[in-house]
N, C-alpha and C positions, 0 to 999 in steps of 0.2 A: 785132252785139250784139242780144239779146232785146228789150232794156231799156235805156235811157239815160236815169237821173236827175239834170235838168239845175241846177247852181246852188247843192245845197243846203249849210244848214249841217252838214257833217258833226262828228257827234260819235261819236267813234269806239269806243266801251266802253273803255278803258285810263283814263280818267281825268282823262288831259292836254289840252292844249288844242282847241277846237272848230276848222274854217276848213273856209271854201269851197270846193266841187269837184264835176264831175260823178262819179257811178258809173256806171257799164255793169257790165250781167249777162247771162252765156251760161252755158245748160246749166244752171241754175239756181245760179249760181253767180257771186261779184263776181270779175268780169274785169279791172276799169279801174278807178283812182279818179285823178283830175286833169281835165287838160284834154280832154273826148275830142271832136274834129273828126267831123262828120258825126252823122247820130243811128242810132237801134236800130228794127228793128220799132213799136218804141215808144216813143214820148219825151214825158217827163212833164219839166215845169217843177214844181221845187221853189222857187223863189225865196221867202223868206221862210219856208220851212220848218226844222227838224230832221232831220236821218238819222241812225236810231240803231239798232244790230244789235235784232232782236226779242228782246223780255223773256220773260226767266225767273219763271217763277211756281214758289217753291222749296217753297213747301207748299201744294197744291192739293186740293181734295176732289172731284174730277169724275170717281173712277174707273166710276162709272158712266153722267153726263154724257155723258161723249166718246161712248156706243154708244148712246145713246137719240136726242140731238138731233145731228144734221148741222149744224147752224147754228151753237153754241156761240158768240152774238155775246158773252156774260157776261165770255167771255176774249179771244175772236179782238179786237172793237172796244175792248179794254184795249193793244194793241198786243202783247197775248200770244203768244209763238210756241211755246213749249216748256212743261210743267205738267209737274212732280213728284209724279204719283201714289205711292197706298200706306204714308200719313203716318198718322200716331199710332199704329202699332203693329196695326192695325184695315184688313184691306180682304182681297180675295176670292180670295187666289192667294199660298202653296199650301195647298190645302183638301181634303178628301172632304167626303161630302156628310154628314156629322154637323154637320164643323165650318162647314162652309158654311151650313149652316141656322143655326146659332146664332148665327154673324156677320150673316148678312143681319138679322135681328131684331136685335141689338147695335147695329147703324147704319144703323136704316131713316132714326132723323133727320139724317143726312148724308146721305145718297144716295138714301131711297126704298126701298120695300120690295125691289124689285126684280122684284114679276110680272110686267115689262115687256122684262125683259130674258134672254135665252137664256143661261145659266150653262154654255155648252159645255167649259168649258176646268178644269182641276185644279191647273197648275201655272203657274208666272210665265211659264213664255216659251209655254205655252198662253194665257195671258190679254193677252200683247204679241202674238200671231198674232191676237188674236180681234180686238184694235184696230188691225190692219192691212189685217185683209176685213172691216172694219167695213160697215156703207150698201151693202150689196152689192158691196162688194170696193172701193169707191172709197177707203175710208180715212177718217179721221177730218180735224176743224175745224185741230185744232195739233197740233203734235209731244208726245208723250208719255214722260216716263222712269216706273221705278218701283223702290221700297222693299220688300226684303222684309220685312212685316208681320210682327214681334216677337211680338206680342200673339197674331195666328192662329195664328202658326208653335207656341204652348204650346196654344193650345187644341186643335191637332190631338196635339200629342204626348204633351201632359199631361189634357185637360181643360179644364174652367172651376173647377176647385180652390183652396182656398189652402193650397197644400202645396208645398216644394221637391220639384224632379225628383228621378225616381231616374240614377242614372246611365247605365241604358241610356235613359233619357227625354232625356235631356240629349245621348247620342248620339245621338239622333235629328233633336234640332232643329237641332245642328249640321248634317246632313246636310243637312236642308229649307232650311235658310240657301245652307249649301254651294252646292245645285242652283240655287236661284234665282240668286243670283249669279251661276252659271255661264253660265245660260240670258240674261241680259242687265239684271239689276237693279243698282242703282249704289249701292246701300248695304241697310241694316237701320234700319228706324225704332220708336220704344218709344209707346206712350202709358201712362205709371207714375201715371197717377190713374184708368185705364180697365182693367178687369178683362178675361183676364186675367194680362194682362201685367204690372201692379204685382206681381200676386204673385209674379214672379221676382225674386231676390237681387243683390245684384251680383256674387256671386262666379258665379251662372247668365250674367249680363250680360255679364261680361267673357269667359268664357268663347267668346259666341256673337261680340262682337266681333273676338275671334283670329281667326275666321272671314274676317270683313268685311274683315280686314287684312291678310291674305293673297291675295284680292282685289285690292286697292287701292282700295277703296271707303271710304264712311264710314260713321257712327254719327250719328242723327237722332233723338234719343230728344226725345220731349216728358215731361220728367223729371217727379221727385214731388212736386214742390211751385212754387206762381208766386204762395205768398201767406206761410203762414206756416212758416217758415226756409227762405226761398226761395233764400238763397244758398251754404245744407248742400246743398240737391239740386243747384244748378250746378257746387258743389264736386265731389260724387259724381260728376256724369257725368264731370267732366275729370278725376279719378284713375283710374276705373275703364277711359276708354281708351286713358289713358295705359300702364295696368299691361297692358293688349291690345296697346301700337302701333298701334291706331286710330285714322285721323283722324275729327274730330267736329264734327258740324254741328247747334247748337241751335236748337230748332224753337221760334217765334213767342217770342223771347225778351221778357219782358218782366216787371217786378215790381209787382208786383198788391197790390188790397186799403191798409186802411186804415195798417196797418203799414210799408206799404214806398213809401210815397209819399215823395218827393225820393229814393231809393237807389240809382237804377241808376248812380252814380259810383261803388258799391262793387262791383255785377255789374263794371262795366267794367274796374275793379279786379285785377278776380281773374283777367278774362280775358288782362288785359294782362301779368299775369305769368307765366302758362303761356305766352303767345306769347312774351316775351321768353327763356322754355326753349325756344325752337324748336317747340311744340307747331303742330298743324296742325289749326287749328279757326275755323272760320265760324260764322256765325247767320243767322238772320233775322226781320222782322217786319213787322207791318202797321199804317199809320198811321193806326190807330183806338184810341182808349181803352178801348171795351167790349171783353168777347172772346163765343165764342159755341161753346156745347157743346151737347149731350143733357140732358134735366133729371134723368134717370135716372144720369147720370154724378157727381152731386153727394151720391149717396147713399154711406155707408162700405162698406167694402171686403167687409167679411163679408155684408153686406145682398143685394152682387151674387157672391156665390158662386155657380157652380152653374149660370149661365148664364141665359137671359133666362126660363123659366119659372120658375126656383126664386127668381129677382126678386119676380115678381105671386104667388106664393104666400104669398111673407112682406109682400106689401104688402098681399092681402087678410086677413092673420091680424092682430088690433085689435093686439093685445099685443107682435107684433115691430114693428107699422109705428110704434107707441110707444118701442120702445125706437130704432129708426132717428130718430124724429123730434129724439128727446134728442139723439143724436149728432148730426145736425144742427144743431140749434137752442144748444147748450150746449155739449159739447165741441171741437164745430169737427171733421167727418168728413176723414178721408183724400180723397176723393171732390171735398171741395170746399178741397180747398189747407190744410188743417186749420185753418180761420179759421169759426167757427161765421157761418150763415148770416145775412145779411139780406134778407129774402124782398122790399124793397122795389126791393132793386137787380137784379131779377132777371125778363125781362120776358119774353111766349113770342112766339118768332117762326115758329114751325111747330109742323104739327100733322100726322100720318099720314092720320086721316081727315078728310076734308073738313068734315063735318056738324058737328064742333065748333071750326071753324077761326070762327067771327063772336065765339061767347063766349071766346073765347081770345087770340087773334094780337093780337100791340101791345099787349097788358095786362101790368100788373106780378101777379106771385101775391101773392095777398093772406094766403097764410100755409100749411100744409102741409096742413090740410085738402084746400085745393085741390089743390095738387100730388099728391097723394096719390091723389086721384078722377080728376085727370086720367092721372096713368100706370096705372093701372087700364084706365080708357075706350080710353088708344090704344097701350096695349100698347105700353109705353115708347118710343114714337115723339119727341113732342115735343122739338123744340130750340128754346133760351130764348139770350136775348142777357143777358150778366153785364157789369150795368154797376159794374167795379171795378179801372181804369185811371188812369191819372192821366198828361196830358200831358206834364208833365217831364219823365218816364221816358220818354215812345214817342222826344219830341226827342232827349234826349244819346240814348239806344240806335241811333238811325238815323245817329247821325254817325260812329259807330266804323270802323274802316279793317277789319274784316271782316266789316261790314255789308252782307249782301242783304233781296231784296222775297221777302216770301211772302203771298198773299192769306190765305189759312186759310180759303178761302172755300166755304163751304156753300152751296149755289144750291136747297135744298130749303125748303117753305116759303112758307106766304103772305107773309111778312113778315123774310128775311134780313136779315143783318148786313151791309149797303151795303160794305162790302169785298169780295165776290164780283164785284160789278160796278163797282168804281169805284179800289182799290189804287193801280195804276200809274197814271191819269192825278192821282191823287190827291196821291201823290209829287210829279208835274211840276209839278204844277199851284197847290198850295196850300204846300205845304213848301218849293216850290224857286223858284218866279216871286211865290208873295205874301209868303212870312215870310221868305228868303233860307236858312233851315235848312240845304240843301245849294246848290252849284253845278249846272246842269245837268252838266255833264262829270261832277263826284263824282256827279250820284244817277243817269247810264246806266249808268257802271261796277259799282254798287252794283244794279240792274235786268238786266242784261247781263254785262258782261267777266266779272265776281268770279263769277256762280254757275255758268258757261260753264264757268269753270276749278275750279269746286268738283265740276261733275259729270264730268271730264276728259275734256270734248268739245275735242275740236284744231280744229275748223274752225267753228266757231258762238261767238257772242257778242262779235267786234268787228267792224267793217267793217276788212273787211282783204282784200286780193287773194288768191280762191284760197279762201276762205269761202264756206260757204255763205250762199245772199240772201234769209237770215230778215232781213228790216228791217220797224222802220216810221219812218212820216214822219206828221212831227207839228209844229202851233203853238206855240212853245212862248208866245205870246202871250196864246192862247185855249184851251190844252189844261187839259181840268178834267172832273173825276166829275163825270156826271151823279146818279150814286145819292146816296140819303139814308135817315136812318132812316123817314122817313115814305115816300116813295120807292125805297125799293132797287132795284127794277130797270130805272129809266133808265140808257141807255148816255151814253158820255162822249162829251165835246167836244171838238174839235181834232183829233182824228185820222184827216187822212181815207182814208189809206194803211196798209196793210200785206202784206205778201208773206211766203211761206214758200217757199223754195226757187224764187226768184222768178217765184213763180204768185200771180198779187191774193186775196188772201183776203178785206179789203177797198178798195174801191173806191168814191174821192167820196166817203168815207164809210157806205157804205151793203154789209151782207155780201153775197159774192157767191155761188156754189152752188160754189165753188172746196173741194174737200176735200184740200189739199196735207200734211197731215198725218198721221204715222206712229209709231211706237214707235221712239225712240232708246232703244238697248242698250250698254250699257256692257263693255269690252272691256278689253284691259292697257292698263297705264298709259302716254301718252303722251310723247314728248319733254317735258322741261320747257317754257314760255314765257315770251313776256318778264314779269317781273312787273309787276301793277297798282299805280299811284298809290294 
């Protein structure tokens, strides 16, 4: 053996009960789970530990992370092994360089402008080779999947318009969907309050979903509403892939705002009776209250027509940024969940340029004035944390039986949304060792088994013989985020193992220069497995 992990408590991603046992790993791979006589090149004593297959981060925002920093401790020391890039409909592949340009600007406050980084690639399984010669061919921090972005895929085909496709427009992005998929992407993801992807119909949506379902992929739309008639758009999404044959997976599921406080037993609701039709649909979400966007994202729809300069030219014009302000402030904009704003719940946590990052970061807006000067100044960079969650909701949603973990985590930013670094041990730790919310067993399956089998990887996501030996080992006595909102990027506690195809990624706790991470590609669909608890 490579490896012999002596003692620990395994808990194995399936759900069911936890017990004691060495693993051994050869080849990067679990070779042994029991009793194993003798030891391995290497023998680590778990006693008093956790063994649990490495976590799924289902909504991740590190597509360009992974090729700037080698280190990537934000996710590796979360016990992170695998991140879902190309979420909300918004990221970099497949592109030209029109549309390329206009996305980098669309989400420099997620990722960063990107001067930093070498734009060599056009298409998805270009942009999965580029994070395979990543650091000089060594490869990236963690395993990586991706989404073919909904949202680029119109802006290359159609524009930044608000206009239905024409039909050869429409056969086009089918194709772009098509290809990506082909080339190794595991679904299509939507973002329907971010332009401009809202502006597609459903009857465009479903469309492109046939796509995805012929595949055997799914559908990851971050829908059009999480505030007001937040359970019409979860409705929409579950017809429209249904009437595709789509399976569907909803992204940071959660019911927002002042309106929808105690109701996610009617989201659960709704969900529970499409699965009792056999439907074939996940979620997931992150055990924070606030959520965290673009502040430029809160504006209506018509306002960001046109793409990010035709944005600052009607924000510099008095008379439209008036009439935007109205929508805002009164109607309740498409932009921000149609719930007209409150600028107090709405705090900035990043800033593009640096030089206005002290008058800014950890402040609430103190009304559209400001917002207004600010997306001026940094060329709608700015991301703002939206405090308008409510814990009742994160609790019942995370208890559901097709409940996963997705950080939604943004790592740009003086001042992120303590989710990027702190998610998974946050789960372990506060939800599951201090309030009882979940069992450990329910929340690794819920972090591991369920998203393993939502991205229809066969050998990842339980400790099982013959698996790959993405694990980690963890306290589950002392495991806890270190991040906070004053805080965010303290790493967590208790974890002081993790391996990716069992090479240490970290070690004692502390990251190592290990780069065992690659692009997992999605391929036909697998034997079935056993089902999860």
């Amino acid at each position: 053996m490579d490896l012999v992990i002596r003692g620990a408590r395994v808990v194995d991603g399936t759900g069911g009960p936890s017990y004691t046992a060495d693993v051994g790993v050869h080849g990067g791979r679990i070779a042994a789970i029991g009793r194993i006589p003798g030891g391995g090149r290497r023998t680590l004593d778990a006693h008093g530990l956790a063994l649990a297959p490495g976590f799924v981060d289902m909504h991740a925002h590190s597509d360009l992370a992974l090729l700037r920093d080698p280190d990537h401790s934000a996710k590796a020391a979360q016990g992170v092994t695998l991140e879902v890039l190309g979420q909300d409909g918004l990221s970099y592949a497949p592109a030209d360089e029109r549309t390329l340009a206009g996305v980098r600007t669309a989400i420099a406050g997620w990722n960063g402008s990107g001067d930093d980084v070498d734009f060599d690639w056009r298409t998805v399984g270009g942009y999965l080779d580029r994070l395979d010669r990543a650091h000089g061919g060594r490869g990236i921090a963690v395993n990586a999947a991706y989404l073919v972005p909904q949202g680029t895929v119109r802006a290359y085909a159609v524009g930044w318009d608000d206009r239905p496709a024409t039909a050869a427009e429409l056969d086009r992005m089918r194709e772009l969907v098509d290809e990506g998929l082909a080339q190794g992407a595991a679904g299509l993801s939507s973002g329907l309050t971010y332009t401009p992807g809202m502006y597609a119909g459903g009857a465009e949506l479903t469309e492109l979903c046939r796509v995805v379902a012929r595949h055997g992929g799914y559908y990851c739309p971050h829908h059009r509403s999480y505030g007001h008639r937040a359970l019409d758009a979860y409705a929409e999404m579950i017809e429209l892939t249904r009437e595709a044959g789509c399976a569907l997976h909803l992204a940071h599921a959660t019911m927002n705002f002042g309106e929808n406080e105690g109701r996610a037993p009617e989201l659960l609701a709704l969900l529970d009776a499409a699965l009792d039709r056999g439907r074939d649909i996940t979620l997931d979400s992150y055990p924070y209250t606030p959520g965290c966007t673009t502040l430029v994202a809160l504006l209506p729809s018509w306002a960001n027509e046109g793409g990010p300069e035709a944005v600052l030219a009607r924000l510099r014009d008095d008379a439209v940024a008036a009439r935007i302000r109205h929508a805002l402030e009164v109607e309740g904009a498409d932009g921000c969940h149609g719930v007209p704003v409150d600028w107090s719940t709405i705090e900035i946590s990043g800033v593009g340029d640096p030089a206005l990052a002290a008058a800014h970061v950890g402040r609430r807006v103190d009304g559209w004035d400001t917002a207004r000067r600010l997306l001026l100044e940094d060329r709608l960079a700015p991301t703002v944390l939206q405090h308008v969650g409510h814990e009742e909701n994160v609790r019942t949603i995370m208890r559901h039986r097709v409940h996963t973990g997705g950080s939604d985590g943004i790592l740009q930013g003086a001042k992120p949304h303590p989710r990027a670094y702190g998610t998974f041990p946050h789960y372990l730790g506060h939800y599951v060792r201090d309030l009882g919310v979940l069992s450990l067993e329910e929340c690794v399956a819920h972090l591991a088994g369920r998203p393993a089998a939502r991205l229809r990887l066969p050998d990842r996501g339980l400790v099982r013989e013959g698996f790959r030996a993405d694990l980690v080992l963890f306290d589950p006595a002392t495991v806890a985020a270190g991040s906070t909102y004053e805080r965010p990027r303290v790493l967590p506690t208790g974890i002081p193992y993790v391996f990716i195809d069992g090479r240490p990624v970290i070690h004692e706790g502390r990251r190592t220069d290990v780069l065992a991470g690659r692009s997992v590609r999605s391929g036909p669909a697998p034997a079935p497995r056993r089902p999860l608890r």
